[in-house]
C-alpha positions as CSV (number, residue, x, y, z in Angstrom):
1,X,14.5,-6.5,-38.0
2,X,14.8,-4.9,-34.2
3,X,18.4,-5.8,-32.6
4,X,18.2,-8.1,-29.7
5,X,19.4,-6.7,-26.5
6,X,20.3,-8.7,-23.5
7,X,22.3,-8.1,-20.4
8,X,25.8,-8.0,-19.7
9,X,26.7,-9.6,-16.0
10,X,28.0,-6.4,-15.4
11,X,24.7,-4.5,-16.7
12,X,23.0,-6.8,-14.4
13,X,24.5,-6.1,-11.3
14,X,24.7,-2.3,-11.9
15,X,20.6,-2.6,-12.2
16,X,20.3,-4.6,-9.2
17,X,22.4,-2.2,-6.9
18,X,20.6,0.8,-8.4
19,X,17.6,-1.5,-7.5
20,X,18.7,-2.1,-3.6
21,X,19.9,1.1,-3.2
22,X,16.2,2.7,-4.0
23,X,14.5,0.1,-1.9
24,X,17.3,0.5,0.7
25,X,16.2,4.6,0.4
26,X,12.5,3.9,0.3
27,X,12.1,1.9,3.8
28,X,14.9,3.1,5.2
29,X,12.8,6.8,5.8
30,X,8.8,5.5,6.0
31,X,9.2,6.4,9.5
32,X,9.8,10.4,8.5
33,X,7.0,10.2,6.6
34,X,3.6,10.9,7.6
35,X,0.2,10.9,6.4
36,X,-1.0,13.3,4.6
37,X,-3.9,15.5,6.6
38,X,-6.8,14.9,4.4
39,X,-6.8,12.1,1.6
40,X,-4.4,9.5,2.5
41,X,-5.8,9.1,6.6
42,X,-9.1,9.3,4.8
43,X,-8.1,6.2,2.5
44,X,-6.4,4.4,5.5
45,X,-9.7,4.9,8.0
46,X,-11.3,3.2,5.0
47,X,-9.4,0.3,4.9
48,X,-9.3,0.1,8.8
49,X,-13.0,0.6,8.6
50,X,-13.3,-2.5,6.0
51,X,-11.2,-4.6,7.7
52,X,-13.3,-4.2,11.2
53,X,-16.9,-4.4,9.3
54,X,-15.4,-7.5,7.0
55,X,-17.4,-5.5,4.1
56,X,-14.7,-5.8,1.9
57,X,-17.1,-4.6,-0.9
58,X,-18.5,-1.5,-0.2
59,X,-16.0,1.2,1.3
60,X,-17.3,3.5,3.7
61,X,-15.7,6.6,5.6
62,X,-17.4,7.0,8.9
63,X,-20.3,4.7,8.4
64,X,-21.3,6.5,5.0
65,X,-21.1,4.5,1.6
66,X,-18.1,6.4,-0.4
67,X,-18.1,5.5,-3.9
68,X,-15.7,8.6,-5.3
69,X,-12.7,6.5,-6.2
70,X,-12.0,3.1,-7.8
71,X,-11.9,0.9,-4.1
72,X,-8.0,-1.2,-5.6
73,X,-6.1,0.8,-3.3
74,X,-8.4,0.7,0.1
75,X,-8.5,-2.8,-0.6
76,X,-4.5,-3.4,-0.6
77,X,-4.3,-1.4,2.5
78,X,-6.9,-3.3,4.0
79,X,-5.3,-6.5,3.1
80,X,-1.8,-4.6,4.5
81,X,-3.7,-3.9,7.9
82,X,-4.7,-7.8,8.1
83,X,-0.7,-9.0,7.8
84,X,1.0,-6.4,9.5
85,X,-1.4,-4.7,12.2
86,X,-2.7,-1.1,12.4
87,X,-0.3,1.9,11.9
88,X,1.0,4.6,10.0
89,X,3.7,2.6,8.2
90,X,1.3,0.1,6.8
91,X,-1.3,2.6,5.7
């Protein structure tokens, strides 16, 4: 029979402060990071372009029907766009 593992209090607040720590790292520098040139602007003028039309089923880049990748992610960052506005940091 397979051991049972739980946490120690002290296990549990070392994972937690790893845990802030990366999220602390993460958001801390989204505003260093930019788009990349040719895929992710593509993937956000989707979404921006979804959220605008209110097509949320078909995606389209520049008024042409783009059915080359699953549509999961346009449609979170269409969904980001709608809470928090347009911009870089949302896309």
């Amino acid at each position: 029979m397979l051991a049972e593992r739980h946490l120690t209090p002290l296990n549990s607040v070392a994972l937690l402060a790893v845990f802030v720590l990366a999220s602390v790292l993460w958001f801390a520098t989204l505003d260093y990071r930019h788009l990349i040139p040719t895929d992710e602007g593509r993937y956000a003028q989707m979404a921006r372009e979804m959220m605008v039309s209110g097509d949320y089923i078909t995606p389209r880049y520049n008024d042409y029907k783009y059915f080359e990748k699953p549509p999961l992610h346009i449609w979170a960052s269409a969904i980001t766009f709608q809470l928090f506005g347009l911009g870089e940091w949302q896309a």
